[in-house]
Structure formats: structure tokens, C-alpha cells
FIVOTOR-79975 format. One line per field, with one value per residue (C-alpha): x, y, z; residue number from 1. Coordinates in steps of 0.001 Angstrom, whole numbers, plus 500000, padded with zeros to 6 digits. Layout:
BEGIN
east <- (X/...);
north <- (Y/...);
up <- (Z/...);
resi <- (NUM/...);
This chain:
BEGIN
east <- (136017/136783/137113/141081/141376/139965/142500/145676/144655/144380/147904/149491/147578/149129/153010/153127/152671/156720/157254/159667/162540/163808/167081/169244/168889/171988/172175/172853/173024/172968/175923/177070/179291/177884/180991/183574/184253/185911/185343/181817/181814/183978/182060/178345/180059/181461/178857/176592/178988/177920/179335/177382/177442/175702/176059/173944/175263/173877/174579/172991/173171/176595/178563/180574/183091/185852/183865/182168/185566/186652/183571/183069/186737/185763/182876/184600/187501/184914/183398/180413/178940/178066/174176/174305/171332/171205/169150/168003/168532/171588/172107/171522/168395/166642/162971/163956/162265/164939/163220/162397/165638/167204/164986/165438/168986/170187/171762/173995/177253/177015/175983/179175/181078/179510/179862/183180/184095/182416/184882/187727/186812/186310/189923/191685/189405/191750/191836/188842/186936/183652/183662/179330/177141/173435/172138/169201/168019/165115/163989/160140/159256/155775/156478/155645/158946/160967/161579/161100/158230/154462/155674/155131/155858/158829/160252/160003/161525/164422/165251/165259/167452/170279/169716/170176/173264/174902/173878/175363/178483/178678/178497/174902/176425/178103/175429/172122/169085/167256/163572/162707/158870/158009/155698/152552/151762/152298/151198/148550/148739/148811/149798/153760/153120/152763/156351/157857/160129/159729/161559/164556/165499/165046/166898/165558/162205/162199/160398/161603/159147/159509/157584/157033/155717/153200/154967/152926/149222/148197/150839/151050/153452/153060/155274/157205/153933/151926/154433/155509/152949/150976/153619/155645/152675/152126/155759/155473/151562/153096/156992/157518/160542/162093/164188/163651/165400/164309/166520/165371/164005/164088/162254/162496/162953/159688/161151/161294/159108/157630/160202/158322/161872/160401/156960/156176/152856/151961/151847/153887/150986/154166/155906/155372/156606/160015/162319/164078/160767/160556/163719/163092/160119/161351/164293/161679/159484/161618/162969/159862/157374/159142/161349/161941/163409/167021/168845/167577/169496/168879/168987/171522/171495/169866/167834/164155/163555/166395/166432/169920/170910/174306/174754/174172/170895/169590/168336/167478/171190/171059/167886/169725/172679/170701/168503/170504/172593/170700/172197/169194/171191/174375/177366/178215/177302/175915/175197/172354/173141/176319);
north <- (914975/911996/908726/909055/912089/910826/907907/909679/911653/908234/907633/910730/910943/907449/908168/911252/908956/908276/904922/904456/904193/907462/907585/908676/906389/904616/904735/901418/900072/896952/897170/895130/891745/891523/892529/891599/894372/897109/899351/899139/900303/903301/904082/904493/905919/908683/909205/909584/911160/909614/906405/903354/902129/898994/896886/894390/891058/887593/884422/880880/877349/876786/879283/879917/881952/880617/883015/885580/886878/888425/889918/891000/892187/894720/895816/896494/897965/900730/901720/899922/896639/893225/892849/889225/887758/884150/882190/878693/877358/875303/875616/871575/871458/875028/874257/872609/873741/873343/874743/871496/869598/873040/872937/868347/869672/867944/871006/871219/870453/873091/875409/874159/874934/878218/879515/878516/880150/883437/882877/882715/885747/887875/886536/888342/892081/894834/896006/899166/897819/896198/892911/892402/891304/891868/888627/888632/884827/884021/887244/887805/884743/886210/885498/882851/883242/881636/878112/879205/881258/880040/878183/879882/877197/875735/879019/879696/876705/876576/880454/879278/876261/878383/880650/878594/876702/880035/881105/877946/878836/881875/884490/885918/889273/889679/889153/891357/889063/890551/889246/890400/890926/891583/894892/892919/889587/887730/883930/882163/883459/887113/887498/888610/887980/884328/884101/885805/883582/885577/889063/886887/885596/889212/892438/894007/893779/894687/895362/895077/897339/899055/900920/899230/901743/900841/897800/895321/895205/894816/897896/901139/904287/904353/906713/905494/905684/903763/901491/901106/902885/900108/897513/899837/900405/896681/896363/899147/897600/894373/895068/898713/897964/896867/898893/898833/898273/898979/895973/896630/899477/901153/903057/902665/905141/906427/905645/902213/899817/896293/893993/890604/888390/889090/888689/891976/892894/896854/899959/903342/905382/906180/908075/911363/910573/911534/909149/912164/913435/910217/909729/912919/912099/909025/910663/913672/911362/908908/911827/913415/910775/907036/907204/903855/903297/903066/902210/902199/900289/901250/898481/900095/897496/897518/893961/893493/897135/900339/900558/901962/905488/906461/903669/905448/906221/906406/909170/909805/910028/914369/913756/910859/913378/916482/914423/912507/915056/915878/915094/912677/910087/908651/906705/905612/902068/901943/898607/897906/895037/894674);
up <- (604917/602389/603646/601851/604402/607341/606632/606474/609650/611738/610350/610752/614310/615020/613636/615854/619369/619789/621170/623653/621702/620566/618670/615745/612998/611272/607684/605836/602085/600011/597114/594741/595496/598783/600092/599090/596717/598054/595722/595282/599062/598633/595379/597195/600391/598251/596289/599214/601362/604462/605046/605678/609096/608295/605071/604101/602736/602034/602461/602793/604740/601837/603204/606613/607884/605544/603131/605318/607067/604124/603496/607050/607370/604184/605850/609224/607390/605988/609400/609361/610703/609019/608447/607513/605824/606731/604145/605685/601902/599835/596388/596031/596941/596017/596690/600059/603434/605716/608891/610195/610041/611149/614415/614498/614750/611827/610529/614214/612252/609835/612904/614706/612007/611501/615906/616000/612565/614075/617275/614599/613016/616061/617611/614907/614349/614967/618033/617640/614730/615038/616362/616641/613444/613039/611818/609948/609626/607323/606476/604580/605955/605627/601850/599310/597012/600128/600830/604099/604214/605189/608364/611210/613786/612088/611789/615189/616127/613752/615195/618937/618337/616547/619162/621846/620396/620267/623513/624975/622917/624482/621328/621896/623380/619943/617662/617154/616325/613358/612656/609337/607748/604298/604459/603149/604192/600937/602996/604240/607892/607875/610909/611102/615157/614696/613497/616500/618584/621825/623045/624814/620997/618899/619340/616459/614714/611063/607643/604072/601470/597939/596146/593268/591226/588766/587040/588288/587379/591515/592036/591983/592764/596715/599336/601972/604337/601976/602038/605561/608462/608762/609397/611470/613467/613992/615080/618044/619070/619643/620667/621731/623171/620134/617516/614361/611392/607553/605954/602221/601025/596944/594986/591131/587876/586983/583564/584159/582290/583372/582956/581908/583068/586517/585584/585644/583717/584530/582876/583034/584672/586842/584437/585502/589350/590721/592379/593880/595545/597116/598632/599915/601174/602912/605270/605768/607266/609322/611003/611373/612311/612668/615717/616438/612929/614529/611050/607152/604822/600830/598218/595796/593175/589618/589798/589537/588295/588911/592592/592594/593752/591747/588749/585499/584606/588273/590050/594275/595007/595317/597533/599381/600182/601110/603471/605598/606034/608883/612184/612704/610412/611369/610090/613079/614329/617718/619320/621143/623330/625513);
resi <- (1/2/3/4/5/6/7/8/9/10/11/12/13/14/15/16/17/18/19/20/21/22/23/24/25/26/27/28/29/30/31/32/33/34/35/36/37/38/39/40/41/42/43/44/45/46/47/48/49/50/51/52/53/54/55/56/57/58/59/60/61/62/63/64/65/66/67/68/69/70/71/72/73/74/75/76/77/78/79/80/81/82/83/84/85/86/87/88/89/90/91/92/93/94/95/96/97/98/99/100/101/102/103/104/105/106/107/108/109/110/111/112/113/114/115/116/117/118/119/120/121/122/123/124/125/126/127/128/129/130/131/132/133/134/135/136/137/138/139/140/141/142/143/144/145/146/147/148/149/150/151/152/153/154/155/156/157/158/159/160/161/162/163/164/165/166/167/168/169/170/171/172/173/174/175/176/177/178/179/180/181/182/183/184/185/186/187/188/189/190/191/192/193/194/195/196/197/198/199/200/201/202/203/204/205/206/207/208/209/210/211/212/213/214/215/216/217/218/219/220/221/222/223/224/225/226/227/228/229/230/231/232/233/234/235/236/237/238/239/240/241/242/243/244/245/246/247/248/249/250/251/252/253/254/255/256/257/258/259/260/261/262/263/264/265/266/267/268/269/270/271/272/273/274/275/276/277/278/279/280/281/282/283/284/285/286/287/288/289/290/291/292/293/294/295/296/297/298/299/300/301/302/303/304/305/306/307/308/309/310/311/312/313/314/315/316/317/318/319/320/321/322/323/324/325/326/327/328/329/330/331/332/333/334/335/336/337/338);
């Protein structure tokens, strides 16, 4: 047997031990205008035909709930939940690493401002919509296109004192604690476990990962267990009782080419691939083979390269809608703290 066989045997070998979580998996997106567009929510929901029961928006250190109630109130007014991606960054000062004043607590004003903005907002949700968040805070910290990224220690200590300040303000039980790695340690560490703040200050461990086809020259096309069995694995050795969440995940058009805006410098040895194989592929192997992956959340946006599943020109979206049809994926958003 080939050393490429014997491989994908320990993987497959290791995927099929279930950890102890065991559960249907929520299905989630990233749309355009971060939502506060309407629209662009009903669009992908019918398009997919299974609403999203978490939608992913982001935000930084400029912004509070004077702007993220209406985008919340859309979100909750489509059925799903707010996944708020909370970037430790301002737009005056871009370069800024703002994990150590964060955890000196001389950001406690804006953090004020920002608890008791989140008690405003949850005083007026209809009575039967969603009233929790997921709050993703610093995500791909194991990065080295973030501000924040390459500080273990500061990280860990900026997370614990917003946690604690809204644990003494009494809206914990409200808000699910994402802590988000990049799939590939892209830092100086490499070690995602030195970032952790503890299990008393995470409900959810998570990965972002694409398959960036081949428009890099260090890439290539890769499936969704090239791209994410090792880190998933990592995330059940060290915190099996954890559920997990895929924040970011695409796939782009074999058609596309290396876009040299974003410094991409490949080739299109990809160009005989199929998107709609690997969407495919994805669901087929969450359900089959991933079960603590309790929610996936696609990134439906046109950016970097065409990660989108219904804009024009896109494919994945027929493979999207015959796959998660299964009763394994759900539109329904089920917290998991009380």
C-alpha cells in the first residue's frame, strides 16, 4: 500500500471514532451586506431552499448595538440566529493590536456601551424570536493577516476580560462563545491550543478553511478532508466536549483564474475540477464522518476568488440543495447553553 493510502486510511480510521457529541448540524451562510439587507437573505434562502439558521455578520471595536440591532433584528426576523464576528480592530488605527489595552481594560467603555446595548436589544425581540447570539471574537487568530493574530497570551487575556465583564453583567446565558481557528496555522506558534482561554470561557470550538484551488502557487484543489480532518481532529483530541462550528467555508469556480489584486500567483491546473462535486462531497462527508460539526456556515460572497453558490456565473448551489436536504441538516437554531 502507498504511503498516500496508508494515509487516508489513518484518517478515515480516525473520522469514523464519533466523539461524544452527536447531533444534527445547523446550516448557516455568509451574504452580502452583512445583514442588513433583507433581500439578500430571502434571495440565498430561496435559492437554497433551506433557510439559514445561523447568519454570519461582522463587525469591529467601531460598531455597537446602535448598528447591530438592525442587523440582528433582520436576521431574527428570517429564523435564524446572529453569528457576530467581533473584530478587536477600529478603522483609525488599522495595523493596531488592540489585545493588550482590551485585556489593561482600557477598552471597558466601549464594552459598557456594547453589554448594555445587547440588554437593549434583547428587551425589545418579539416575544418567540431568538433572543441568544453566537459571538465569534477574534477569529484566525492563528493568522498573520490579523492585527490580532500571533499573540497567544494577549489573546487569551483580552477573551477572559470581556468575558468576565459580561458575566458580571449577567448576559453570559445569552451569548454562545465562539473560538475560531484558521485550518492551517499561518503564525509563529502552531499550536491553535495555546490560544484557548479555558472550557468555562468557550462554548464552541471552530475552524474556518477553503479550498483554494490552485490559484496560489503553495495551493492546490483540496476536498473538504484535505482541508479540514486534521484540524477537526485536533479540536475533538483536545476538547471533546465541545461542538463545533465551520464559520467559513467556500470552494471556488474551477474557471476561476489567479487574481493578482489579492496576490494571487497560481495556475489553472484546476480547471478540469467541479465545484458541484465538491459541495457534494462536503455535506456527504459531514454527515457521514464529522459528527461534532453541529452547524456549517457557507461564505456566499464573490471576494477573493468566486466562493458564491447562486450569483451569476457560480455553480455548487444544485449540489448545496440536494445535500442538505437530508434530515441530518437543519434550519432550525438550537441553543446549546441555557
Amino acid at each position: 500500500m502507498s504511503n498516500r493510502l496508508i494515509l487516508g486510511a489513518i484518517v478515515a480510521a480516525a473520522l469514523c471514532t464519533p466523539p461524544a457529541i452527536q447531533a444534527d448540524t445547523m446550516l448557516g451562510a455568509y451574504v452580502k451586506s452583512d445583514g442588513w439587507s433583507l433581500s439578500a437573505m430571502d434571495e440565498f434562502n430561496l435559492a437554497t431552499g433551506k433557510p439559514m439558521a445561523v447568519t454570519n455578520l461582522f463587525t469591529n471595536f467601531d460598531y455597537h448595538w446602535g448598528y447591530l440591532k438592525y442587523q440582528s433584528d433582520n436576521i431574527i426576523s428570517r429564523g435564524g440566529v446572529p453569528l457576530i464576528s467581533w473584530m478587536p480592530a477600529t478603522s483609525t488605527r488599522l495595523n493596531a493590536n488592540l489585545l493588550p489595552e482590551i485585556a489593561a481594560g482600557q477598552w471597558d467603555a466601549y464594552i459598557d456601551r456594547w453589554i448594555n446595548g445587547f440588554k437593549w436589544w434583547r428587551s425589545g425581540v418579539p416575544a418567540g424570536s431568538h433572543s441568544n447570539i453566537m459571538l465569534r471574537f477574534g477569529h484566525e487568530f492563528n493568522g498573520n493577516w490579523y492585527p490580532w493574530g500571533n499573540d497567544p497570551e494577549n489573546f487569551k487575556a483580552a477573551w477572559q476580560h470581556i468575558h468576565d465583564r459580561f458575566e458580571q453583567a449577567g448576559i453570559n446565558p445569552y451569548i454562545e462563545w465562539v473560538w475560531c481557528a484558521n485550518n492551517a496555522d499561518v503564525d509563529s506558534v502552531k499550536d491553535i491550543t495555546r490560544y484557548y482561554p479555558g472550557d468555562a470561557y468557550v462554548d464552541w470550538t471552530s475552524l474556518d478553511g477553503y479550498n483554494w484551488g490552485s490559484n496560489y502557487s503553495f495551493s492546490s484543489w483540496k476536498s473538504f478532508d484535505e482541508v479540514f480532518s486534521a484540524p477537526y481532529n485536533k479540536l475533538i483530541d483536545n476538547y471533546p466536549s465541545k461542538p463545533i462550528l465551520i464559520a467559513e467555508v467556500g470552494a471556488p469556480e474551477p474557471s476561476d483564474l489567479p487574481n493578482p489584486n489579492y496576490g494571487q500567483n497560481g495556475n489553472d491546473t484546476d480547471r478540469h475540477e467541479s465545484k458541484e462535486a465538491w459541495v457534494a462531497n462536503m455535506f456527504t462527508r459531514i454527515e457521514e464522518s464529522y459528527p461534532a460539526i453541529r452547524a456549517v456556515s457557507w461564505f456566499n460572497i464573490n471576494k477573493e476568488l468566486n466562493w458564491a453558490l447562486d450569483q451569476p456565473n457560480n455553480t455548487g448551489l444544485t449540489a448545496y440543495k440536494a445535500t442538505t436536504q437530508s434530515s441530518h441538516y437543519s434550519s432550525t437554531y438550537s441553543p446549546i447553553t441555557q
